[in-house]
C-alpha positions in Angstrom: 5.6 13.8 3.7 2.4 15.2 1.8 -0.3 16.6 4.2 -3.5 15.3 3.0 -4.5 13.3 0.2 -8.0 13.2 -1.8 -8.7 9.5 -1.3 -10.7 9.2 -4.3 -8.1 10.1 -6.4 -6.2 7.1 -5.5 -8.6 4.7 -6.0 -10.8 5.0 -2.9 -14.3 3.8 -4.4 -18.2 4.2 -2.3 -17.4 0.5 -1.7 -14.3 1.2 -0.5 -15.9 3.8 1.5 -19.2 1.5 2.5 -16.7 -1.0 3.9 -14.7 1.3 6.3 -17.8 2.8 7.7 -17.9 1.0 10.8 -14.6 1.3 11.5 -14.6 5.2 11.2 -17.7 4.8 13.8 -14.8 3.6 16.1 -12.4 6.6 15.4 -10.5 4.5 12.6 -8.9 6.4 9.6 -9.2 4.7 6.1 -5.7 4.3 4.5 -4.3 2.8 1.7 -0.5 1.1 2.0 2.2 2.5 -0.2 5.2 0.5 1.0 5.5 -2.7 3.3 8.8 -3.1 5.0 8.4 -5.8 7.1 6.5 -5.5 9.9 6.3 -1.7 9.0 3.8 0.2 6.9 3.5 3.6 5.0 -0.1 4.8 4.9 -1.7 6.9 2.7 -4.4 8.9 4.6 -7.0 12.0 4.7 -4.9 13.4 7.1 -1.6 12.6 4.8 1.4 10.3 5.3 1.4 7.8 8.1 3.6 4.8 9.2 2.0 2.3 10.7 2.6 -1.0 12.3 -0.3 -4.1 12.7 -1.7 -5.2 15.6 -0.7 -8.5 17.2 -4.6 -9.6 16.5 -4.8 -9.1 13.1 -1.5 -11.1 12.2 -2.0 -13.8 14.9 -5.9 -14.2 13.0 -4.7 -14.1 9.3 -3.1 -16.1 7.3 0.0 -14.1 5.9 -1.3 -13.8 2.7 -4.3 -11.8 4.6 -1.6 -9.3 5.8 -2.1 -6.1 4.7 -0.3 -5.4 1.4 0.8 -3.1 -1.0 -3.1 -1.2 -2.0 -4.7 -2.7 0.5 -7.4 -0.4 1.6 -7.0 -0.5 6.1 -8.5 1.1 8.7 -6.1 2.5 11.2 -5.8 4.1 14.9 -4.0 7.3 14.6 -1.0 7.5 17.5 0.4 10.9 17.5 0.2 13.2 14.2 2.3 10.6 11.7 2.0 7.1 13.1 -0.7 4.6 13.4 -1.9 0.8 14.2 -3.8 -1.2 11.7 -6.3 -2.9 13.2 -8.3 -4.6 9.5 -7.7 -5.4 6.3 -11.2 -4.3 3.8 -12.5 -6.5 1.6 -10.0 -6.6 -1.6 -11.4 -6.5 -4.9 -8.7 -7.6 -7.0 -5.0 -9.6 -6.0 -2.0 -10.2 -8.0 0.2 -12.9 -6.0 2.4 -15.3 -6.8 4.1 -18.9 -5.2 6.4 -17.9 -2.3 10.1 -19.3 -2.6 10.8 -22.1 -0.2 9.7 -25.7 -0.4 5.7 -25.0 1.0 3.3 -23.6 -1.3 2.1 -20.2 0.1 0.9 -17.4 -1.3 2.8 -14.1 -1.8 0.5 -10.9 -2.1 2.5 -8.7 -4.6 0.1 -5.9 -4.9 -4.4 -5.6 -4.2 -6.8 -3.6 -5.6 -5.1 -3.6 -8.9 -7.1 -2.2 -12.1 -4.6 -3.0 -14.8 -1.6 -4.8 -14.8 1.0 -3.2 -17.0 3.7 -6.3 -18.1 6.3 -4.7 -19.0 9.3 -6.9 -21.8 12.3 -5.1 -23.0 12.7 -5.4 -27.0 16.3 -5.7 -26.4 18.1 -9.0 -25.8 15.9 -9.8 -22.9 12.6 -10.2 -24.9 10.7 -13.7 -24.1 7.0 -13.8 -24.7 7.2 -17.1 -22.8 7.6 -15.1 -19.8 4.8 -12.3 -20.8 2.7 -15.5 -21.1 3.6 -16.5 -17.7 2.6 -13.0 -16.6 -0.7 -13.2 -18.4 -1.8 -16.0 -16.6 -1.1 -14.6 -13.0 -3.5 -11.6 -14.7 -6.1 -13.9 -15.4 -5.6 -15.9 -12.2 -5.4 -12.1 -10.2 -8.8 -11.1 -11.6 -6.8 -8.3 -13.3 -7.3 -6.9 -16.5 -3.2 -6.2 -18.4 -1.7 -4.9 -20.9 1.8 -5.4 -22.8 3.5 -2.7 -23.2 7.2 -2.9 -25.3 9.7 -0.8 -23.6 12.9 0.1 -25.8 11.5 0.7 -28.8 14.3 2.9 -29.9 16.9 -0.3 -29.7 14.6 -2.7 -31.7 15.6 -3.6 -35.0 12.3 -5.3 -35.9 9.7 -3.3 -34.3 6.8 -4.8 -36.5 8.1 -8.3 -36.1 8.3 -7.9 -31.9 4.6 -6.5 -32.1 3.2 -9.5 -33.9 5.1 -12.1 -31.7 3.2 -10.5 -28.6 0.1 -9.8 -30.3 -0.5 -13.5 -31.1 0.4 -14.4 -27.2 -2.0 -11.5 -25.8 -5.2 -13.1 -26.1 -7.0 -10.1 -26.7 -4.8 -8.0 -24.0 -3.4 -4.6 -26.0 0.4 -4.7 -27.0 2.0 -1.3 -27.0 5.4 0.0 -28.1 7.5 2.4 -26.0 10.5 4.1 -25.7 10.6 5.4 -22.0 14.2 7.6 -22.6 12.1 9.8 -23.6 9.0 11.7 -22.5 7.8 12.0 -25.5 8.0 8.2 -25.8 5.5 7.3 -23.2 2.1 8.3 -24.9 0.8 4.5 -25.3 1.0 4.2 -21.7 -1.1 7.8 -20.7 -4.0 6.4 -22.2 -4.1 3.3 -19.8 -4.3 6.3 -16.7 -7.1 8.1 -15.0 -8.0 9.7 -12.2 -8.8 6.9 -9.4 -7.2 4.1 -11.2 -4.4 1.7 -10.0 -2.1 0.4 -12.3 0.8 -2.0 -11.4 4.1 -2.7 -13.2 5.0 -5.7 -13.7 8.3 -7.3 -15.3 12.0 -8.4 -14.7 14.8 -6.7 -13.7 16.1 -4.8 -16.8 12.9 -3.9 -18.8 12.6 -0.4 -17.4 10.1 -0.2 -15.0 11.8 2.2 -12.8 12.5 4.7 -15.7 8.7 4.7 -16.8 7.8 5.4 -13.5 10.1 8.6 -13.6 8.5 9.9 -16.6 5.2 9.5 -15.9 5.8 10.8 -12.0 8.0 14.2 -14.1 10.7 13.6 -11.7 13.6 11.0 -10.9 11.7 9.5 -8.3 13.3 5.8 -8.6 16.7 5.1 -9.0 18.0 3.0 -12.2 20.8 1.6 -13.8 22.0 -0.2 -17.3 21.5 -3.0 -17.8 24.0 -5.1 -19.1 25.3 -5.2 -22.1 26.0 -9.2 -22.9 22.6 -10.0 -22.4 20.4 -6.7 -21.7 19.8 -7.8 -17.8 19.3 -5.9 -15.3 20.3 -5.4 -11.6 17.4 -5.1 -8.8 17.6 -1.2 -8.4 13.8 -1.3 -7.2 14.1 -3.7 -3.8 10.3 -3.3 -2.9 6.7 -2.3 -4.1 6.1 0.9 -4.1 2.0 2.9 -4.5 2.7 6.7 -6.0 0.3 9.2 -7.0 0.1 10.4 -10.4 -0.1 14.0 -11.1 -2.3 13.5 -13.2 -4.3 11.2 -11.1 -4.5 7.7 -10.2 -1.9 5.7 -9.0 0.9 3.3 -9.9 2.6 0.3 -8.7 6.5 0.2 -9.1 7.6 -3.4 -8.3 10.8 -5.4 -7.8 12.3 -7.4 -11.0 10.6 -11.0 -11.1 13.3 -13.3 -12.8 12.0 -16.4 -11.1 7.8 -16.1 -11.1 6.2 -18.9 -9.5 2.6 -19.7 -10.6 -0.2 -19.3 -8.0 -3.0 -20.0 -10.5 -5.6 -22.5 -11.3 -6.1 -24.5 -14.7 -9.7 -22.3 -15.7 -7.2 -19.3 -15.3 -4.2 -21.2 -17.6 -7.0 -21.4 -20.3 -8.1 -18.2 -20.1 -4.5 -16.9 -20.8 -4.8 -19.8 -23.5 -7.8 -19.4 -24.5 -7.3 -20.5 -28.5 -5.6 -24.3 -26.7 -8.5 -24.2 -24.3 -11.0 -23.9 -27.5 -8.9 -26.5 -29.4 -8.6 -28.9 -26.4 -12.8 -29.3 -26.4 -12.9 -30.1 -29.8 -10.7 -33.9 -29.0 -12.1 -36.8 -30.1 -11.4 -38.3 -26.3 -12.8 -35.7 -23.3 -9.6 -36.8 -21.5 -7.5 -36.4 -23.8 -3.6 -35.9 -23.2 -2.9 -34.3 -26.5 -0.1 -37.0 -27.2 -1.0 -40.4 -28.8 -4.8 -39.8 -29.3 -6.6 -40.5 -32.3 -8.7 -37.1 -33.2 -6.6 -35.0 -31.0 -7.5 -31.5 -32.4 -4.5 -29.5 -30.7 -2.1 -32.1 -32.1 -4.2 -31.6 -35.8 -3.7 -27.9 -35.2 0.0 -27.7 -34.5 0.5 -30.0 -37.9 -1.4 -27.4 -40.2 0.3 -24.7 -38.5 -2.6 -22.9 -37.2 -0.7 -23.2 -33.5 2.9 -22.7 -33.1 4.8 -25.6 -30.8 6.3 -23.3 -29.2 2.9 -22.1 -27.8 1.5 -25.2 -26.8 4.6 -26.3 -25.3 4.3 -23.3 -23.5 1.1 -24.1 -22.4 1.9 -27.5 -21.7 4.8 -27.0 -19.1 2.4 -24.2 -17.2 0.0 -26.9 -17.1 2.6 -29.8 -15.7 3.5 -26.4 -13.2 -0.2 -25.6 -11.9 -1.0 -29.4 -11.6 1.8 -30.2 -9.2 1.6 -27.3 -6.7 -1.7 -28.3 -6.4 -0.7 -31.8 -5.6 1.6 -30.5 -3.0 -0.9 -28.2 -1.3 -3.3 -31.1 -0.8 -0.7 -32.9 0.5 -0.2 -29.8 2.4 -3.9 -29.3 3.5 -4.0 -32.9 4.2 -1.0 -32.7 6.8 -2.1 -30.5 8.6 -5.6 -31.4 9.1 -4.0 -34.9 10.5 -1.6 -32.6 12.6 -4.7 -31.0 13.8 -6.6 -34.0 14.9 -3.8 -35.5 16.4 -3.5 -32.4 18.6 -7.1 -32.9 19.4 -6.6 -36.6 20.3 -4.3 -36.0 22.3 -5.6 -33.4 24.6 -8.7 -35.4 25.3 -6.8 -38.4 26.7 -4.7 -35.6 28.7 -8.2 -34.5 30.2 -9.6 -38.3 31.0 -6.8 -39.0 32.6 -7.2 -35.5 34.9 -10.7 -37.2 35.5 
């Protein structure tokens, strides 16, 4: 374990800083999380490596989604030389989270205090820029600024055709081409990384996050596999999230494949990952309308002369359909347990009357 790190180098900022002050009054350390398993934490600290656990008062107050995460910024009581208890969560500036599996909608924290999200497609068999749209609206939705970056380069056979499809999907986001076999084959990607920046891969199973991680740590940090060869899909040979300092500053964020993403995301962030529909949408005849039957429907106009593909808006349309009921269900949700609550209340008080 590494004896000491320079905080600022890992993304440690004066608010950052400003925000743990009155914890470090107490005797608190300021950490950032590397790895969450379970109820167990790995700190990164002034005083190096840590592993921590939570107290019973910060998970009993937060919602689990207010748990500390993978670069979260804590503060922590140090107990003994390499183990600690986080006691609070700072402020975080940015989130990238997604719809936990199971039937309740909840939010799953993948990574905080991201700078740029790096979504990573393979330009083998695998490639779908329906699922880079997917992760472009989580972006938006995150607060986080992303880029596209094309791993396999070296097994495309239309390069120049891939880089197109993406660039018209991007919505302004850059689109770079990589061949991560190689360390030569990674210079598109040292551009994205500086000293005190967090970056966070995101992608499937397959793509090659693991073996960009490698290059860009110079050793075979992370394990990886081949994918297979029917389909170019790949086992899970990352099985958590994962903060590592760069050597040459900076950190990055190696994260489990994501077959199956769920949308945690609002419509305002859907159109900003659509941005060209969103523009379109405003220029309907009707202010309502549903882009089907309407006379003067401009997105409907637009997909007849070609200047949007189908494929886009129906894209766009099933993210929509998506977004709209999980927020059905977490009013019905909210609304539940607000009932539950005032039942509970309800009930009490007759319990106390009849005491009196």
């Amino acid at each position: 374990m590494q004896d000491s790190f320079d905080l600022t180098t890992i993304g440690a900022t004066d608010a950052v800083f400003a925000a743990s002050q009155p914890y470090q009054t107490r005797g608190l350390l300021l950490g950032r999380v590397s790895v969450v398993h379970g109820d167990r934490y790995r700190l990164y600290t002034a005083r190096g490596e840590m592993h921590a656990e939570a107290t019973g008062a910060l998970l009993y107050r937060a919602e689990t989604s207010a748990w500390p995460a993978v670069g979260d910024w804590v503060a922590a009581q140090p107990v003994g030389s390499d183990e600690a208890t986080i006691h609070a969560v700072l402020p975080r500036r940015t989130m990238f989270s997604r719809r936990a599996a199971g039937d309740r909608e909840r939010e799953q924290v993948i990574a905080a205090n991201i700078d740029l999200a790096l979504i990573v497609c393979g330009l083998d068999q695998d490639f779908n820029v329906r699922r880079i749209e997917r992760y472009l609206t989580l972006a938006h939705a995150s607060g986080v600024d992303a880029a596209i970056v094309l791993n396999k380069s070296d097994v495309c056979v239309d390069l120049s055709a891939r880089l197109a499809e993406a660039a018209r999907i991007a919505g302004g986001a850059p689109v770079a081409a990589i061949s991560s076999r190689s360390p030569e084959g990674i210079e598109a990607v040292l551009r994205f990384l500086r000293p005190g920046f967090t970056v966070a891969l995101l992608g499937s199973s397959g793509v090659g996050k693991s073996t960009l991680v490698n290059r860009l740590l110079g050793e075979e940090r992370q394990s990886v596999q081949e994918v297979r060869a029917g389909d170019s899909r790949g086992r899970h040979t990352t099985t958590y999230r994962e903060l590592l300092p760069l050597p040459q500053g900076g950190v990055i964020v190696d994260t489990p494949g994501m077959r199956e993403l769920q949308l945690w995301a609002r419509q305002d962030s859907l159109d900003s990952a659509f941005a060209e529909i969103a523009a379109l949408a405003a220029e309907c005849r009707f202010r309502d309308c549903s882009h089907i039957v309407e006379k003067g429907c401009a997105v409907r106009a637009a997909i007849a002369a070609d200047a949007l593909e189908a494929s886009r808006w129906e894209s766009y349309r099933k993210l929509r359909a998506e977004i709209a009921r999980h927020t059905r269900q977490t009013e019905v949700q909210a609304a539940q347990a607000q009932k539950k609550k005032w039942k509970a209340i309800h009930k009490a008080m007759r319990v106390d009357l009849k005491r009196h």
